[in-house]
C-alpha positions as CSV (number, residue, x, y, z in Angstrom):
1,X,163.4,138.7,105.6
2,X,163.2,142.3,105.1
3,X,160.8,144.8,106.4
4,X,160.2,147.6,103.9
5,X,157.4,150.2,104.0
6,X,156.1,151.7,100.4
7,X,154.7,154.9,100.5
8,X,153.4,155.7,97.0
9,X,151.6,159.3,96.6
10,X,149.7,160.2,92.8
11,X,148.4,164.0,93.3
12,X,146.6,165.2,89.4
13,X,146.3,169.1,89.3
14,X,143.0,171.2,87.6
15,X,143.4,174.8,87.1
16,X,139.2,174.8,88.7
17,X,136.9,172.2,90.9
18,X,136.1,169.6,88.0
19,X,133.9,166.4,89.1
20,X,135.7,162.9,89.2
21,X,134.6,159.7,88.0
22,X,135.3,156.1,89.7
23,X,139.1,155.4,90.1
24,X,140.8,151.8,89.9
25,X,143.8,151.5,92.5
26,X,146.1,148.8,92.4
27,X,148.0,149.4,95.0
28,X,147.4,146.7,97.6
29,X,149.7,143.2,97.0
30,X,148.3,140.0,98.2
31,X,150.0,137.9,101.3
32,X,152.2,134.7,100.1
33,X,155.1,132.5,100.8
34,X,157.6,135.1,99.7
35,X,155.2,138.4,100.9
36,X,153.5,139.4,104.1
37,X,151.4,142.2,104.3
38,X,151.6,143.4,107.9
39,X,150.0,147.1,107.8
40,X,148.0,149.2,104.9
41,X,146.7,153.0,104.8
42,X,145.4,154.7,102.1
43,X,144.3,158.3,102.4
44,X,142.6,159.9,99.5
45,X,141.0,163.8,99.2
46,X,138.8,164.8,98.9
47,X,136.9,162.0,100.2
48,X,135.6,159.0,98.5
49,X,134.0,155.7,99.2
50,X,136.1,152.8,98.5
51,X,134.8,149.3,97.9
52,X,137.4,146.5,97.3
53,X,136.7,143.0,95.0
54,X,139.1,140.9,93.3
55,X,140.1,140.9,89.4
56,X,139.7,138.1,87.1
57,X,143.6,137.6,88.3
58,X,142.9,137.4,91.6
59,X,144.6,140.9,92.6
60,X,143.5,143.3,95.3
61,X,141.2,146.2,93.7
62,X,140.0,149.6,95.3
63,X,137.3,151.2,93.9
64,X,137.0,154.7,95.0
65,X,133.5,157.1,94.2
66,X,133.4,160.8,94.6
67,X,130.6,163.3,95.5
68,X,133.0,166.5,95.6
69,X,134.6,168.6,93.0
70,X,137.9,169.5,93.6
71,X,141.2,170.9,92.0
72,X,143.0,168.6,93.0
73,X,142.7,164.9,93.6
74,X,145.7,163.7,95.9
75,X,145.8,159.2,96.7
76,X,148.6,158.5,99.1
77,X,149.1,154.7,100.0
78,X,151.1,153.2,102.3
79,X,152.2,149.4,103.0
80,X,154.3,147.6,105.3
81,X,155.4,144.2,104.0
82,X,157.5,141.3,105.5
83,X,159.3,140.7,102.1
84,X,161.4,137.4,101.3
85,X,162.5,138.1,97.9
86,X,165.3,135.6,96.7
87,X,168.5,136.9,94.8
88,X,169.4,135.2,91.6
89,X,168.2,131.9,92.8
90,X,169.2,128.8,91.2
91,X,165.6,127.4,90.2
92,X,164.4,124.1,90.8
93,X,163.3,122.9,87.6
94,X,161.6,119.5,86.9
95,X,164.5,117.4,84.8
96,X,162.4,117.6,81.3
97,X,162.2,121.5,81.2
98,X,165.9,121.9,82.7
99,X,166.9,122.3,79.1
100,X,165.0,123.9,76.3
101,X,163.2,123.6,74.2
102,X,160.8,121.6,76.1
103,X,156.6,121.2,76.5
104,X,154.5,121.9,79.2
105,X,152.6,119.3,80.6
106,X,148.8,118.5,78.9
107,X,147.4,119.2,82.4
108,X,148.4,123.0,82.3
109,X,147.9,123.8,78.8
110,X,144.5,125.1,79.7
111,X,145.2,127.1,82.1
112,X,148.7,128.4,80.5
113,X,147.2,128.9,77.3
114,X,146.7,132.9,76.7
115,X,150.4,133.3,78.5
116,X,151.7,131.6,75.8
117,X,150.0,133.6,72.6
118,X,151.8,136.7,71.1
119,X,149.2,139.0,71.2
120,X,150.8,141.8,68.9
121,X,152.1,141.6,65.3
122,X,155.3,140.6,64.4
123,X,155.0,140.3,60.2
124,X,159.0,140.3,59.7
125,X,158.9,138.0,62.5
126,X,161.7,140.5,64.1
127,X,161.6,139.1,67.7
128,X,161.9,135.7,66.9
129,X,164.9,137.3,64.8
130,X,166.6,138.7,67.8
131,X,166.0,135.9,70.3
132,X,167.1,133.0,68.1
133,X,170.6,134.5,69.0
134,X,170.1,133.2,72.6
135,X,169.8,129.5,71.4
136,X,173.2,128.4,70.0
137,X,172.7,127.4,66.5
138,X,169.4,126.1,67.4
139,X,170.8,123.4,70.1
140,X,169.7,122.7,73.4
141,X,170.5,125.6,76.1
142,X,169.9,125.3,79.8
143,X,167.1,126.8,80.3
144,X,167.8,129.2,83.0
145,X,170.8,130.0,81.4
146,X,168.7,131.1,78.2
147,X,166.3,133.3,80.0
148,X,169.2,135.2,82.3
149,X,170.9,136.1,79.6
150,X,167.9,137.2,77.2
151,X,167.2,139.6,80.6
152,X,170.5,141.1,81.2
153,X,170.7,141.5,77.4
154,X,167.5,143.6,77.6
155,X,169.2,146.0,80.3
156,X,172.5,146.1,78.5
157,X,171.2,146.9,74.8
158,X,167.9,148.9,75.4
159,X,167.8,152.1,77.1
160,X,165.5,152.9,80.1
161,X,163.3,156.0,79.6
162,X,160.4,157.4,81.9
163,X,156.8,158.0,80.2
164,X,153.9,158.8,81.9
165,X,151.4,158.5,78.9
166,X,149.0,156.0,79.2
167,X,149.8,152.9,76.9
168,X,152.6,150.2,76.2
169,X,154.8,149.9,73.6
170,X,154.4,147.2,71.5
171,X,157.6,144.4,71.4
172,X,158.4,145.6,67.8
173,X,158.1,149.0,68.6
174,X,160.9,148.7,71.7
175,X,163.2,146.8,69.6
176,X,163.2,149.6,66.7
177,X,163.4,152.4,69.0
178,X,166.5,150.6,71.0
179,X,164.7,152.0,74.6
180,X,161.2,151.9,76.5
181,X,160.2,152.6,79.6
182,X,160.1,149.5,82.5
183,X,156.4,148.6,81.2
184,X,158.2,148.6,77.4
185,X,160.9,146.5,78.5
186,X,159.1,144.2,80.5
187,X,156.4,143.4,77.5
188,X,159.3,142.7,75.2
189,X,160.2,140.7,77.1
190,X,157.3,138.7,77.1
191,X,156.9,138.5,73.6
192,X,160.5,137.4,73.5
193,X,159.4,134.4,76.0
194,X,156.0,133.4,74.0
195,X,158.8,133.7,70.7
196,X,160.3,130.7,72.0
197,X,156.5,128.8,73.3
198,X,156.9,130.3,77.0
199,X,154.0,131.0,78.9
200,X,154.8,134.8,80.8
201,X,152.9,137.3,82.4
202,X,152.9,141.5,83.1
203,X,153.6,142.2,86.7
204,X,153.2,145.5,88.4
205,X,154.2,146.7,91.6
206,X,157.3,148.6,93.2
207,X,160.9,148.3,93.4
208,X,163.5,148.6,96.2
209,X,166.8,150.6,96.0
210,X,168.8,150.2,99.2
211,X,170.7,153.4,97.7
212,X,168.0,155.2,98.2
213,X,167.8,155.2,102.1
214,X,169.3,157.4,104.0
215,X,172.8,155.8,103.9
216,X,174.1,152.3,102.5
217,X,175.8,149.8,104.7
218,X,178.6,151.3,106.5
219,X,177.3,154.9,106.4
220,X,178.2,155.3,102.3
221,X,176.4,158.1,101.4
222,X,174.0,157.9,98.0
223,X,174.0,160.4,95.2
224,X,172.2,162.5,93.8
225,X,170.4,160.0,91.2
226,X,170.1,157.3,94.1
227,X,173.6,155.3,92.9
228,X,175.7,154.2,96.0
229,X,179.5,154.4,96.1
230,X,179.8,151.6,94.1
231,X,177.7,153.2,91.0
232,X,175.5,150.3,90.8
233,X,172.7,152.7,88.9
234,X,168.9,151.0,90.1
235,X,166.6,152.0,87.4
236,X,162.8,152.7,88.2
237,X,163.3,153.0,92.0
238,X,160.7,156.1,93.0
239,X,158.2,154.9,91.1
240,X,155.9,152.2,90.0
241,X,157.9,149.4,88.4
242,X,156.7,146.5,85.7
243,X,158.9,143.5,85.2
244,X,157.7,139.7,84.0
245,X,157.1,136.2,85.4
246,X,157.6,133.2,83.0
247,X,156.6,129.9,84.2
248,X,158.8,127.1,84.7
249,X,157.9,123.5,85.5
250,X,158.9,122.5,89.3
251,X,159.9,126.2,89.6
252,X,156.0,127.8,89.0
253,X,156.2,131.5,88.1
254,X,159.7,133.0,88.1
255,X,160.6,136.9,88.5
256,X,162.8,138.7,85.8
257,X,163.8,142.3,85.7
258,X,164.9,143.1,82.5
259,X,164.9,146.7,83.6
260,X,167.9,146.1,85.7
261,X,169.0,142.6,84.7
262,X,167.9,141.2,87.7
263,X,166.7,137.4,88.2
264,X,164.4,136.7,91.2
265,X,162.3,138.5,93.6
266,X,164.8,140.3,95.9
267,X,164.2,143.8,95.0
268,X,160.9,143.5,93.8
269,X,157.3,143.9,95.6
270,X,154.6,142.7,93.8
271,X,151.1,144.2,93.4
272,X,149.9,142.7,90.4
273,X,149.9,139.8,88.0
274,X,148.4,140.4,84.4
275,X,148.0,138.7,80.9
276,X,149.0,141.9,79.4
277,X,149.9,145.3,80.7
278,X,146.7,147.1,80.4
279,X,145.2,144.8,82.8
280,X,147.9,145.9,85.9
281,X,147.7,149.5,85.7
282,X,148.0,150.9,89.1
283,X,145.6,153.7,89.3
284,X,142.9,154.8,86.1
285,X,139.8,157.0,86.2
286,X,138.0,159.9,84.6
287,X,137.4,163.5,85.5
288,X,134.3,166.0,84.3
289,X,135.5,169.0,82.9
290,X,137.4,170.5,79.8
291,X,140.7,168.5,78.5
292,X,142.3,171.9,79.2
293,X,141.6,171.9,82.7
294,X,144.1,169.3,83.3
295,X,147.7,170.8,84.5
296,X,149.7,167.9,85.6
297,X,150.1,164.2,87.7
298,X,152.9,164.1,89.8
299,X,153.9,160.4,91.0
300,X,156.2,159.7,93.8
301,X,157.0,156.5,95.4
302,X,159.3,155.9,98.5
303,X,160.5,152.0,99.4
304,X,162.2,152.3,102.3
305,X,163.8,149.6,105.2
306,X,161.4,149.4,108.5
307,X,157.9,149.9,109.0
């Protein structure tokens, strides 16, 4: 078990007092087998009333109103989780799905259903083009084989990019352009998993760099872009982080990282569990005023060991 505290701070800029509309927060993750939550604060100014509900998905939402213009509009959050993240775990699969191709059971169609449609166009059918070279001629593959290596594929032949636009690109999109940012990357990978008949989802949340402590083990100081001595480069730590669950029978929902290549939950903190990316996105709202009173958002996002 590791204790880690996320402090993630979103500040947007206005060059005079504009008025704000109602903001969407997703910044709170729910308690599970694998994630505790053991102390929240979130401090936002100016002042706002917050209500909280639950989405269609089940995740945490704030809701925060405002009454007073400002120019500026600062959210700082901070958790404290008990996190028991698993490292490239060997999965317990039930024996019919240990090898694909393989079908879900009638029982969970229903409720699997949308996870498993492809949701934006492929015409050349390019994605299935690319992941039919994960499946041996069109043989049986293990199946946890198959998915590692379609996700440490993804972090070896697409390059990582930061974008704070709003939007995703599409799976077609990522694969001409050769590089996306972790929200890119983790929707193609989704649309390579419902390729092959897989039901997977969008998850949002943060990611944890133990380079970017103070020190590593041993007192091994980090770098300047958070690498340890070892050069093991962590991409998306220090800020908000997407990567994808794909559901496996006897194994349920099952974390992939195509970002970094990484399989399992050890790194990752979850917040939230989408259909599609749009549905996850950690904090949305409006603002009253002229488009040019906007200057800038400025996002940073600390995951550090202890409470």
């Amino acid at each position: 078990m590791d204790l880690l505290t996320v402090t993630h701070t979103t500040v947007y800029r206005y060059r005079q007092p504009v008025r704000f509309g109602e903001h969407r927060l997703m910044f709170r993750p729910r308690d599970s087998h694998d994630l505790r939550l053991a102390d929240s604060a979130l401090t936002i100014t100016p002042g706002a009333e917050v209500r909280w509900m639950h989405d269609v998905f089940s995740n945490s939402i704030a809701i925060a109103s405002f009454e007073e213009p400002a120019a500026e509009l600062r959210f700082r959050s901070r958790i404290v989780i008990e996190h028991y993240g698993l490292e490239n775990p060997e999965f317990v699969i039930e024996p019919y799905a240990q090898t694909y191709p393989f079908s879900y059971p009638a029982e969970e169609i229903p409720d699997l259903g949308r996870s498993v449609e492809r949701d934006y166009p492929d015409p050349d059918r390019k994605i299935d083009a690319w992941v039919r070279g994960f499946l041996n001629g069109g043989g049986q593959v293990r199946t946890q084989d198959l998915l590692v290596n379609i996700t440490k594929a993804i972090h070896e032949q697409f390059s990582y990019t930061r974008r704070y636009s709003l939007g995703t690109q599409s799976p077609v999109e990522t694969l001409e352009k050769g590089s996306g940012t972790c929200r890119d990357l983790a929707m193609f990978m989704m649309g390579a998993a419902r390729a092959l008949g897989l039901a997977a989802r969008f998850v949002s949340g943060y990611l944890y760099d133990p380079a970017l402590d103070n020190t590593l083990p041993g007192g091994a100081a980090q770098d300047a872009m958070g690498n340890g001595e070892y050069g093991n480069e962590i991409r998306g730590a220090g800020d908000t982080h997407a990567w994808v669950q794909v559901y496996l029978p006897g194994a349920g929902w099952v974390e992939f990282d195509p970002t970094n290549g990484l399989v399992g939950g050890a790194n990752l903190i979850r917040v939230a569990v989408a259909r599609e990316p749009f549905q996850a996105v950690p904090l949305q709202g409006t603002f009253f005023g002229a488009a040019e009173d906007f200057i800038d958002m400025e996002v940073e996002v600390r995951v550090t060991r202890g409470g």
